[in-house]
Backbone as CSV, one residue per row, in Angstrom:
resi,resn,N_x,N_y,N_z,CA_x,CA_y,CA_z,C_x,C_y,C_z
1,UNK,6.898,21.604,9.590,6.256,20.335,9.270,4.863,20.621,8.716
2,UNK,4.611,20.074,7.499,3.309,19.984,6.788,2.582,18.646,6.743
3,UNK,1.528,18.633,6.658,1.040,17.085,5.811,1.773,16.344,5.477
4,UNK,1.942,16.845,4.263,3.184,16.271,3.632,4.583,15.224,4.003
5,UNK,4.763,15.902,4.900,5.840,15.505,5.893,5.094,14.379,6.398
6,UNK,3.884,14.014,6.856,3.339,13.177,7.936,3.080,12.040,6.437
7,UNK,2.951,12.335,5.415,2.645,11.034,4.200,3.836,11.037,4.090
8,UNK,5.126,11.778,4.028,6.502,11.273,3.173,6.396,9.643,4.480
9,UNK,6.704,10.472,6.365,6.907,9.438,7.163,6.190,8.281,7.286
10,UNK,4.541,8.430,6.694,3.818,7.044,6.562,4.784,6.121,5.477
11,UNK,4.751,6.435,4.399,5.216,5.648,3.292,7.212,5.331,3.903
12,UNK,7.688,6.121,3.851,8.983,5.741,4.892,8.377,4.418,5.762
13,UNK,7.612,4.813,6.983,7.476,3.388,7.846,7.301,2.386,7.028
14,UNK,5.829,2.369,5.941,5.923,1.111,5.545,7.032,0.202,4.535
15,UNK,7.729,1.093,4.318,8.942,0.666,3.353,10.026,0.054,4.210
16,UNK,10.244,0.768,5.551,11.252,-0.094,6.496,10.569,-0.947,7.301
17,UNK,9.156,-1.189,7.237,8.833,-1.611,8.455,7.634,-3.098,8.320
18,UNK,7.450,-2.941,6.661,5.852,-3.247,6.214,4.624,-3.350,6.535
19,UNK,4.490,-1.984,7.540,3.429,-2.128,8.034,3.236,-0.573,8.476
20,UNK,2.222,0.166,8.263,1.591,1.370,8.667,1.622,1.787,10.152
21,UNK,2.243,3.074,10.358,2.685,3.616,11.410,1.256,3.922,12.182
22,UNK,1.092,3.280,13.466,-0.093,4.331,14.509,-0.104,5.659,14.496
23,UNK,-1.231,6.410,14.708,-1.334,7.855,14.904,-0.569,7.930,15.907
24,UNK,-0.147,7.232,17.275,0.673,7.415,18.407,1.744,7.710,17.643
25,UNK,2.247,6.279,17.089,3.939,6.501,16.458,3.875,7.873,15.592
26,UNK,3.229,8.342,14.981,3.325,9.498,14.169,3.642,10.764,14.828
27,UNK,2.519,10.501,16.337,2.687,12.041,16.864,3.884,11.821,17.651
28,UNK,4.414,10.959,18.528,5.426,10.890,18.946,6.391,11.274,17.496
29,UNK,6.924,10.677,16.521,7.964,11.439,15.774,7.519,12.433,15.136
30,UNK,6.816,13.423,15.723,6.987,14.651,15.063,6.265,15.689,16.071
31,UNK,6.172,15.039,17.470,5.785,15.824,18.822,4.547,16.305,18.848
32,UNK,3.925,16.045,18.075,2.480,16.399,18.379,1.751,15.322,19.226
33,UNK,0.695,16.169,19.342,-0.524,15.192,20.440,-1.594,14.427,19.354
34,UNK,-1.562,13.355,19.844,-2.378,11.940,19.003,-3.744,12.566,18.405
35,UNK,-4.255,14.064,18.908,-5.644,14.433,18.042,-4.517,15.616,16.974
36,UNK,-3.642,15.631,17.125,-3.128,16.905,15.871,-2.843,15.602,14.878
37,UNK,-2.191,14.736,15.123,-1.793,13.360,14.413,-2.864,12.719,13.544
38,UNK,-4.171,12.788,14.538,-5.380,12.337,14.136,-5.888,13.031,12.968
39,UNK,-5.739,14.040,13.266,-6.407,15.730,12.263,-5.675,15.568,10.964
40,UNK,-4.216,14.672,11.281,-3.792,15.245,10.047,-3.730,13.887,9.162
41,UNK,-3.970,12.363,9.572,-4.307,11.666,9.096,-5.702,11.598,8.534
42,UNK,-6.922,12.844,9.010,-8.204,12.248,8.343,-7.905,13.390,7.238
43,UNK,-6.872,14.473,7.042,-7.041,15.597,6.264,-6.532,14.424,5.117
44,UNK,-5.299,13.951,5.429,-4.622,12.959,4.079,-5.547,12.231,3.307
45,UNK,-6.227,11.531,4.420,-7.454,10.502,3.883,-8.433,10.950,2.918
46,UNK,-9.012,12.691,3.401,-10.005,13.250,2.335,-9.228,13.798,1.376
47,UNK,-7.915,13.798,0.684,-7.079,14.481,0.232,-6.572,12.818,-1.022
48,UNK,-7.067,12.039,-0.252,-6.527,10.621,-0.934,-5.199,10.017,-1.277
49,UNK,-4.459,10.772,-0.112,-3.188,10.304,-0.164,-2.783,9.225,0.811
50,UNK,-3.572,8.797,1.535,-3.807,7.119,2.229,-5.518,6.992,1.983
51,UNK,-5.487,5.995,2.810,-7.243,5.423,2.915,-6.797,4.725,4.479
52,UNK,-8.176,5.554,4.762,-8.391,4.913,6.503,-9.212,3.857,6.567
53,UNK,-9.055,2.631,7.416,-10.187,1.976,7.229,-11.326,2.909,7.995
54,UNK,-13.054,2.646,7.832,-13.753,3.550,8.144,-14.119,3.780,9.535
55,UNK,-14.095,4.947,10.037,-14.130,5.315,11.595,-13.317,5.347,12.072
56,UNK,-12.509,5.238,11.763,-10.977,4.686,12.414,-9.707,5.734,11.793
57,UNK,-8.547,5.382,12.808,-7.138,6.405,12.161,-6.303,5.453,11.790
58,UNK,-6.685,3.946,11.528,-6.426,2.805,10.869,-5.749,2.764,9.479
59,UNK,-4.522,2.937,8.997,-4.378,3.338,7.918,-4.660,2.092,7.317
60,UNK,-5.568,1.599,6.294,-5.443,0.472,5.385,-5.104,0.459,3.715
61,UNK,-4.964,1.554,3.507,-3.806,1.494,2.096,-3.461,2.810,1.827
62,UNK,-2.003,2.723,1.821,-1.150,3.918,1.555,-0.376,3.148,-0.066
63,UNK,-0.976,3.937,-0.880,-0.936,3.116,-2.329,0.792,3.299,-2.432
64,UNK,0.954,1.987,-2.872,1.010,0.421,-3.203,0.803,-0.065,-2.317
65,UNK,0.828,0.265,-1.042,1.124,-0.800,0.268,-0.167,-0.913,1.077
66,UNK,-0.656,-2.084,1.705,-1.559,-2.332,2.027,-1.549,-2.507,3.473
67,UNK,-2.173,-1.722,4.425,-2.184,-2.437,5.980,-2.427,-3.477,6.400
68,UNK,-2.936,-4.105,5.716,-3.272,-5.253,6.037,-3.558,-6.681,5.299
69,UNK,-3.222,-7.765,5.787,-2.905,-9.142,4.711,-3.939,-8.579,4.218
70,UNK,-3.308,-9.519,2.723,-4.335,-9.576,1.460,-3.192,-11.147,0.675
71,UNK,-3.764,-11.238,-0.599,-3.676,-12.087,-1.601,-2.359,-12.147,-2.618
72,UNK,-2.072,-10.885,-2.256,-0.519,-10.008,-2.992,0.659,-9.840,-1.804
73,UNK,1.441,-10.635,-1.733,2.617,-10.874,-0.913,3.521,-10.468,-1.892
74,UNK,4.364,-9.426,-1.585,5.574,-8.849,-2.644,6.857,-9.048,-1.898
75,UNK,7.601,-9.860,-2.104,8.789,-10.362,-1.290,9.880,-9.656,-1.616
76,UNK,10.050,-7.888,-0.480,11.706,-7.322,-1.421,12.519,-7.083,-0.454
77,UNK,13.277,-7.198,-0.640,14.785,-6.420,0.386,14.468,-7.062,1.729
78,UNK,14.409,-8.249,0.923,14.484,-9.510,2.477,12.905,-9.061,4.004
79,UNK,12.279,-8.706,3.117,10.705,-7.965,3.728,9.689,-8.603,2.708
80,UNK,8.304,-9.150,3.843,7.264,-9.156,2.748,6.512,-7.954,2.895
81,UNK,6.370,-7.440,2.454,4.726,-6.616,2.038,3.347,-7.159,1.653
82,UNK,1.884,-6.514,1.494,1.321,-6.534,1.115,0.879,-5.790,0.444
83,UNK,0.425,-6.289,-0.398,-0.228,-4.911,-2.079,-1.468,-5.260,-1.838
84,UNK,-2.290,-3.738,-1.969,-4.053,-4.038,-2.451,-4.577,-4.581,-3.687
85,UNK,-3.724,-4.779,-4.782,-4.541,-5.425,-5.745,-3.312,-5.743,-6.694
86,UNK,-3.790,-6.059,-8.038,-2.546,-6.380,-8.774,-1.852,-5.302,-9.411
87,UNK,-2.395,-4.347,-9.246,-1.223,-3.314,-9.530,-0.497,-2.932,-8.478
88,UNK,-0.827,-2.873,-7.687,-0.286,-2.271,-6.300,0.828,-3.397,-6.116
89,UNK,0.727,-4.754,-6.502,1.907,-5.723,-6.490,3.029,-5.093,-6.838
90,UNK,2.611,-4.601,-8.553,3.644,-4.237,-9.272,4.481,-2.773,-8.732
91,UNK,3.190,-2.018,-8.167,4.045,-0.539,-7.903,4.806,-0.986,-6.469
92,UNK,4.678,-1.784,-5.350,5.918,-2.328,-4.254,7.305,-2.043,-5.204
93,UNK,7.377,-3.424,-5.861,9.123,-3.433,-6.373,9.015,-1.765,-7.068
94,UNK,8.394,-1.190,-7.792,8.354,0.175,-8.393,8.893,1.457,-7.175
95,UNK,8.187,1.273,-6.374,8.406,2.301,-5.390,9.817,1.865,-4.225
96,UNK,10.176,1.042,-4.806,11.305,0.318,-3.644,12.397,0.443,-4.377
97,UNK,12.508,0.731,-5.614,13.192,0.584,-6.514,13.974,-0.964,-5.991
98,UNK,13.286,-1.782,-6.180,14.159,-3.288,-6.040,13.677,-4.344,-6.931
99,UNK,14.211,-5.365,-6.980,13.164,-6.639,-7.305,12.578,-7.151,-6.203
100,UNK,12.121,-8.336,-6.991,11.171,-8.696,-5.926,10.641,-10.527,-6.219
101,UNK,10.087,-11.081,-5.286,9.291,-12.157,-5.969,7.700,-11.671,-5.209
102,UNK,6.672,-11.926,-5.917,5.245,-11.723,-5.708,4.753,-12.727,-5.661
103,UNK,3.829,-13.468,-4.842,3.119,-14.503,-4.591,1.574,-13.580,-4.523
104,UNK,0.725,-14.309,-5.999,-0.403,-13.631,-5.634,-1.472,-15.014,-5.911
105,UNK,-2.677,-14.598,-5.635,-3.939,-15.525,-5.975,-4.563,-14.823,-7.025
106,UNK,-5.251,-15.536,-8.051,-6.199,-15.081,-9.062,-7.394,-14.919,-8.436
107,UNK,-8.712,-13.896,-8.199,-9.161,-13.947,-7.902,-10.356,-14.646,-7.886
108,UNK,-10.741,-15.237,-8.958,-11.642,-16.156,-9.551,-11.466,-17.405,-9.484
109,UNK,-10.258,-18.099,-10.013,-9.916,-19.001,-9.972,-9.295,-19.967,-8.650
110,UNK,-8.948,-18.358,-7.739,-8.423,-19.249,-6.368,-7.000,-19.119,-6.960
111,UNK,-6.198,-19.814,-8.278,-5.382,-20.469,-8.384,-3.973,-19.210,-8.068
112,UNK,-3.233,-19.799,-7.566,-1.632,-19.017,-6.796,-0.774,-19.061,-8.561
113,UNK,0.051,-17.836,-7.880,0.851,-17.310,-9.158,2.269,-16.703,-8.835
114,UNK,3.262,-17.205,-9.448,4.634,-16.020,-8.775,4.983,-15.326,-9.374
115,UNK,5.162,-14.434,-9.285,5.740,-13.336,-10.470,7.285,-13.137,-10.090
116,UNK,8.506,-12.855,-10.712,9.262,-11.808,-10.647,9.755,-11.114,-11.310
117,UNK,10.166,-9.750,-10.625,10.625,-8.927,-11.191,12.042,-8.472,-10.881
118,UNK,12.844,-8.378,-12.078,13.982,-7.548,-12.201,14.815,-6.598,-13.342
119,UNK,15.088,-5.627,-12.885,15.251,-4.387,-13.106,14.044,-4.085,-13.583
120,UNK,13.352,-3.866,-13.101,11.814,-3.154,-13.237,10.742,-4.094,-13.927
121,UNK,11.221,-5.069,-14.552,10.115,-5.908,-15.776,10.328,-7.155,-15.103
122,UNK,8.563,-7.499,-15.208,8.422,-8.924,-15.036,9.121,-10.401,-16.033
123,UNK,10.367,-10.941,-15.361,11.239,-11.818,-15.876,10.044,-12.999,-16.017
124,UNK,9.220,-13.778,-15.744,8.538,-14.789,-16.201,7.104,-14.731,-16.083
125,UNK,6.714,-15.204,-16.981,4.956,-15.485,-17.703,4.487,-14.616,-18.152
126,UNK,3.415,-14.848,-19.243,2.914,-13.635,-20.126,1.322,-13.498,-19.692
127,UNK,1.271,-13.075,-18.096,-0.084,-12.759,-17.542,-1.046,-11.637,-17.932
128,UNK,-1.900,-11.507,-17.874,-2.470,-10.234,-18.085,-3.061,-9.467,-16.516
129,UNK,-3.418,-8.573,-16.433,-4.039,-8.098,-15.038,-5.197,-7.052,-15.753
130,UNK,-6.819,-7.780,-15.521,-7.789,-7.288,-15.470,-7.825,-6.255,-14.791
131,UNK,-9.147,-4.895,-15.088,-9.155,-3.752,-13.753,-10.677,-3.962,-14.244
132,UNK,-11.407,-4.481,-13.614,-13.038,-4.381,-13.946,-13.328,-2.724,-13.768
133,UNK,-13.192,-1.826,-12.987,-13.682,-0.881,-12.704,-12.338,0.354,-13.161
134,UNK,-13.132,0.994,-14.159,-12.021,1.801,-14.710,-11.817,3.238,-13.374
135,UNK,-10.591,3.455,-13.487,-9.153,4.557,-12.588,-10.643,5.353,-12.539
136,UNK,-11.311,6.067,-13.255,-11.988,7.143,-12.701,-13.143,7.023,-11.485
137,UNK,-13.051,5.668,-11.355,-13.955,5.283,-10.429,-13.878,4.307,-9.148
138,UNK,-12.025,4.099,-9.278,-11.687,3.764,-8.100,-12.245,4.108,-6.644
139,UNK,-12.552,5.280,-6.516,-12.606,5.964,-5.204,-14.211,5.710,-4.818
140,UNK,-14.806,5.412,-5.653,-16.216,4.799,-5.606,-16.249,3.846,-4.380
141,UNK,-15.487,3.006,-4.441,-15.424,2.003,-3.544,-13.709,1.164,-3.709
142,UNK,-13.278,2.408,-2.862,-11.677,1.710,-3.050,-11.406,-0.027,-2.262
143,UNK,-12.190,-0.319,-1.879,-11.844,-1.878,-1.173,-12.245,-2.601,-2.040
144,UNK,-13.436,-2.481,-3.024,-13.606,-3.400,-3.486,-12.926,-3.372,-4.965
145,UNK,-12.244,-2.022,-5.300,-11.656,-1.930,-6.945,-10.229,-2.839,-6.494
């Protein structure tokens, strides 16, 4: 067992489960003790293959999937999820390989939006999705990109 192994089983939980596995649940399936679990969730975190919320072994986004409500509800395989932003909507049905319906909010406007998707492409409206802060500078401040 590597790292590796401990991100394949994060992203596994949240795909069956929609919701981010505890460092407990982790070390229990894979027998380690909750500080080897710990060790190997903050190695992922500086490695950027989840995001912890801060101080914490809190996972709050294992990209596409979000720990915690947000504005992006991705409705698949009879499960909601949450996505961190509007791409992360789109990569859910992507990484699930499913469709989906998406209930999101505009952020400015407040105003609610549904999207769906099937076989990979969005079947209705010709939306656009802003990224104010360009990919190289996500990590700047990943909560607020």
């Amino acid at each position: 067992m590597d790292i590796w192994d401990v991100r394949a089983f994060v992203y596994q939980h949240f795909a069956d489960t929609t919701h981010a596995p505890s460092v407990d649940e982790t070390a229990r399936h894979f027998n380690l003790s909750n500080e080897e679990a710990g060790e190997i969730y903050k190695e992922l975190n500086n490695r950027h293959a989840f995001f912890l919320e801060p101080e914490t072994l809190s996972i709050r986004m294992a990209n596409p999937f979000s720990g915690i409500p947000t504005d992006f509800k991705v409705h698949a395989n009879g499960k909601t999820y949450f996505a961190n932003c509007a791409w992360d909507m789109l990569g859910i049905p992507a990484a699930l390989h499913c469709d989906a319906v998406i209930d999101a909010v505009f952020t400015k406007s407040n105003e609610a939006v549904q999207l769906e998707i099937r076989d990979g492409k969005v079947t209705n409206g010709e939306l656009l999705v802003h990224f104010p802060v360009r990919f190289a500078h996500w990590y700047d401040d990943l909560v607020f990109t």
